[in-house]
N, C-alpha and C positions, 0 to 999 in steps of 0.2 A: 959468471963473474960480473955479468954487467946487473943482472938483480943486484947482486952484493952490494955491489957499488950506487945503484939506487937508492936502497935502505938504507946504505949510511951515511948519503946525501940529507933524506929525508930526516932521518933519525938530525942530524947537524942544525936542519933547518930548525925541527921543533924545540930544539934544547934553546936555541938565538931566541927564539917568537917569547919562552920562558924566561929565558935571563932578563929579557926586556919589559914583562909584564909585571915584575916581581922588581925591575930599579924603577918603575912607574913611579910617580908619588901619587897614592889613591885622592880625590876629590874630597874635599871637605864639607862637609853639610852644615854644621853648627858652630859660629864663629862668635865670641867677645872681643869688641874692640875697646882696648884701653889709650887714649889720645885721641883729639881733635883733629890734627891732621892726620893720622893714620884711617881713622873714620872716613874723616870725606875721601881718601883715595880709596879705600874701599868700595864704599859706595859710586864712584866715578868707573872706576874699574867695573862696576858690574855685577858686583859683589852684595849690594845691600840683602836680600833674599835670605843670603845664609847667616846675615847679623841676628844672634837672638837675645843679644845685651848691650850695651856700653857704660862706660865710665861717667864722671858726671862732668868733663869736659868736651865731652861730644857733644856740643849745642847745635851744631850744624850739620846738614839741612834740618831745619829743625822737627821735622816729623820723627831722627832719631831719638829725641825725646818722650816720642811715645814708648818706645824699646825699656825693659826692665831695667834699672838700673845696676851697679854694682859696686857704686860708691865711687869715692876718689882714687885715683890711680895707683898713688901712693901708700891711700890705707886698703886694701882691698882685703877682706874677706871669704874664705873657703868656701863656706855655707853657702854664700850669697851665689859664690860662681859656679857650684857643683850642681846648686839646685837647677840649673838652666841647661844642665848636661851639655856642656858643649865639646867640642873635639879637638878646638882650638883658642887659646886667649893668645894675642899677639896685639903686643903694646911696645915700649919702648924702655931704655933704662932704668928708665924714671920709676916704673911700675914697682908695686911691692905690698909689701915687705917681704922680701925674701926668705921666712919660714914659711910663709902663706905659699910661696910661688912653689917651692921643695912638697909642701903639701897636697898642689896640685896637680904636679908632676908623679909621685908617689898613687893618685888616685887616676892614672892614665890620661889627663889634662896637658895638651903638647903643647907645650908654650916659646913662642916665637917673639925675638928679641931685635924690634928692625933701629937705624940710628934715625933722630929727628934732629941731625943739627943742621945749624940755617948755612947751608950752600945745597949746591946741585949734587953732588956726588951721593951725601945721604939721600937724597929725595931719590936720584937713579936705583939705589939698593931697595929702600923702602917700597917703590911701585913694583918693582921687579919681582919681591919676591913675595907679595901680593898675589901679583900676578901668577907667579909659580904654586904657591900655596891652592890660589881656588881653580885653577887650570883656566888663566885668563892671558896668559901671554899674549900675545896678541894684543888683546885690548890694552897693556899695560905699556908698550913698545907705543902704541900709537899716542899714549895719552903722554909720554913723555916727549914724544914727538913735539906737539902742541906746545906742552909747556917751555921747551926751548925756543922752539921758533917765539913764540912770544915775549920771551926774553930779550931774545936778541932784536927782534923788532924795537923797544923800548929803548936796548943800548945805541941804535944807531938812531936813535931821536937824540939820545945826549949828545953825540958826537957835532951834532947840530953847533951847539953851545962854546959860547966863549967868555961867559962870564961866569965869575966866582961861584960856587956852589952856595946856598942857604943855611943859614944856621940853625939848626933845629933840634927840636926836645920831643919824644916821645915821652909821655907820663901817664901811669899806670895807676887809674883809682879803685883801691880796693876797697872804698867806702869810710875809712876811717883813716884822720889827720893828714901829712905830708902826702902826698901821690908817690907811686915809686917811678920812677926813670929807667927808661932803659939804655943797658950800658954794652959793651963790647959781648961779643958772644952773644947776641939774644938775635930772635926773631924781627924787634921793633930797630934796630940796629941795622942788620942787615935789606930793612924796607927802608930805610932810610938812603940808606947808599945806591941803593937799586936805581934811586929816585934821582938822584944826584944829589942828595943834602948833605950836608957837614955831621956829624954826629956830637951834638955838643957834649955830651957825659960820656968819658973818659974811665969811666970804672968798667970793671967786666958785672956783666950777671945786672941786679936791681936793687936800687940804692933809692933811698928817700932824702932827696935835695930839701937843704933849708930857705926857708923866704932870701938870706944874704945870697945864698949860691946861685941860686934862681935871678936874684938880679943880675949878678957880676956877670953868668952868663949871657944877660941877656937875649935871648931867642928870637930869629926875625919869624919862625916857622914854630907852632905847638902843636903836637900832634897828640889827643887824648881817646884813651880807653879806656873804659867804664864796665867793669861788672855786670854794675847792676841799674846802671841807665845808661841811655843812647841818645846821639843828635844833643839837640838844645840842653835837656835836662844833664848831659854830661859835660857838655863844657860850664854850666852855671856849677854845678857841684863842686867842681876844679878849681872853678875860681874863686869859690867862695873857702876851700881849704886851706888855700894859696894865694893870700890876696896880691903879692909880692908880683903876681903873671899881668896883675894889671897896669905892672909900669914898663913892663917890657914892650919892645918893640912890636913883635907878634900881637898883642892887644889891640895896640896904638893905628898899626895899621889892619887890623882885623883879621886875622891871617892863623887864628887858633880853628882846629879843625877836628873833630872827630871820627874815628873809626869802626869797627866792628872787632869788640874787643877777641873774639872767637878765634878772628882768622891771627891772632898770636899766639895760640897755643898749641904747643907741641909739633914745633918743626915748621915746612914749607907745604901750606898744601896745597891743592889745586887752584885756588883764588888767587892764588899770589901774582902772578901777570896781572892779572886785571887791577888788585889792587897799586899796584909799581905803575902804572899808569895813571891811573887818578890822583896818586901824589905828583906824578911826573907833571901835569896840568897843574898843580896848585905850586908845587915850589919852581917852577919853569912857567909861567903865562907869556912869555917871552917868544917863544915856540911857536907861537898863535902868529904871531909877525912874521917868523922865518918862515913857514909853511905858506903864507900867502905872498910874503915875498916871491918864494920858489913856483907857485903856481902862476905868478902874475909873468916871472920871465919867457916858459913857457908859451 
């Protein structure tokens, strides 16, 4: 009786060890990332090794530029992505065209569908399951870790403050006429607020303000992204599209600033603290006083 009763312990144990090895999700080797910030969580996570393509919005870090490409997100190609055999493409929404994606999928191509919109909540899904996909848990828990407490470090610098927030304009140069603005729902919106500034454009999504709009609003704070130039060379291109920025107050007092147009595409990624910081010093110099105020009482 008590064999029996052995063996059919045994036998219990093995069938568990089996139900478990079989809900595992097996490890992924061959991955395309379609988005910019999906990429650098990737790669943050741990993950770069298994990258064997990306999109043409992955500009960061920039050695993912050595990586094959596979075109823009939006027009993606079969060919392009079958030829790189991978196991997985995992991008966002955005990604398509959707016969393309059906054709991928039909050709044993898993494709993974994480959210990039600007708050924390997508950014928690998006690492996570990152992190599930290349078996990096861990590493993905930690890294979100970070990204909060740095967050929230920033918000209790504001809490500092007692004066008005800034007015400011994010503008988007795509290289050709008006710049676009960024409006509710975006990326350059929600860096904006992080920061403490006012969001002067009132539209959702990006809208190309004209020379009258641009003045009425007048901007104490311009915040520019550029394409296809950076620093110096993208605030002069901006201004020269838009002469209309030179009578604003931003001008006036010097107070127009450029970006790293990268870290606006496709969601929140891992630079974002840091960045919300460096706006927090340019629309807040104020900060500078209270913090040695605070260390003088001390």
């Amino acid at each position: 009786m008590k064999t029996r009763i052995k063996t059919l312990i045994m036998l219990l144990v093995m069938h568990s060890s089996a139900g478990s090895a079989v809900a595992a999700e097996p490890a992924v080797q061959r991955v395309i990332s379609a988005g910019g910030s999906i990429s650098e969580w990737l790669v943050a996570v741990g993950g770069e090794a298994h990258l064997v393509g990306v999109d043409t919005t992955s500009l960061h870090p920039a050695r993912l530029q050595d990586l094959p490409s596979v075109g823009y997100q939006r027009q993606l190609a079969a060919e392009g992505v079958l030829t790189l055999q991978p196991q997985l493409l995992i991008g966002s929404a955005e990604m398509g065209p959707p016969p393309v994606l059906e054709q991928l999928r039909g050709a044993g191509v898993h494709i993974e569908i994480v959210p990039v919109d600007a708050n924390l909540h997508a950014v928690q899904q998006t690492v996570r399951r990152i992190g599930q996909v290349l078996q990096r848990e861990q590493q993905a828990e930690h890294l979100l870790d970070d990204f909060q407490q740095a967050m929230t470090l920033q918000q209790q610098k504001l809490k500092q403050l007692q004066s008005a927030a800034p007015r400011v304009l994010l503008v988007f140069s795509a290289g050709h006429g008006n710049p676009l603005t960024a409006g509710g729902n975006t990326v350059g919106d929600w860096l904006i607020k992080q920061a403490g500034g006012e969001n002067l454009a009132r539209h959702q999504g990006f809208k190309a303000l004209s020379d009258e709009s641009v003045l009425a609003l007048n901007p104490q704070i311009i915040i520019v992204a550029d394409r296809h130039n950076k620093g110096l060379k993208a605030l002069s291109d901006v201004l020269s599209s838009t002469p209309a920025m030179q009578h604003t107050d931003a001008f006036k007092n010097q107070r127009i600033i450029a970006i790293d147009p990268t870290i606006l595409v496709g969601g929140l990624g891992p630079r974002m603290p840091e960045q919300v910081a460096q706006l927090i010093e340019v629309f807040h110099p104020q900060l500078h006083t209270v913090a040695e105020h605070t260390v003088a009482k001390k």
